[in-house]
C-alpha positions, 0 to 999 in steps of 0.5 A: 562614724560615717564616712563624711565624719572620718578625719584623715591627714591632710598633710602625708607623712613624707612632708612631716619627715621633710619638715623634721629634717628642716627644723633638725638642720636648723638646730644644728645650725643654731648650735654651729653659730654660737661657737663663732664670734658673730657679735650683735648678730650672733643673737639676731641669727639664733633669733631668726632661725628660732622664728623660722622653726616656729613657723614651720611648726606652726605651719605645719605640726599645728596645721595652721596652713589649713585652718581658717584664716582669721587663726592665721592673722592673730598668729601673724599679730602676736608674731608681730607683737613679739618681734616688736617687743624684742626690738624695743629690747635692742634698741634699749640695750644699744642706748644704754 
């Protein structure tokens, strides 16, 4: 391999760790809500912090920060997709 085609990490090891520890207290977090009664909110904090932990993995295990971009805009539209079908699903079930 010559020197041009040598691949190396983009991101140090640090940062990875760093972005361990985040998702790690994200889960804990998730984990601490559902023991309180937080009604309709307690699904909508569990989903948002289960988005949160996607981005980051997304961002940074997948190394979608240093992708092209076009990856980037289909991920950011199936994300999209997504949150709209989960909010279609709110909506029918709060008009049951």
């Amino acid at each position: 391999m010559s020197k041009n085609e040598e691949k190396t990490h983009i991101i140090p090891y640090r940062t990875f760790l760093l972005v361990l520890l985040v998702l790690l207290t994200f889960t804990f977090i998730s984990i601490g809500v559902t023991s309180y009664n937080l009604g309709p909110f307690t699904v909508l904090t569990a989903l948002l912090l289960a988005t949160l932990k996607t981005i980051l993995i997304l961002t940074y295990f997948m190394h979608l920060k240093f992708d092209v971009k076009m990856f980037g805009i289909l991920v950011a539209a199936v994300l999209a997709l997504i949150a709209v079908v989960i909010f279609i699903t709110f909506l029918d079930y709060l008009f049951r």
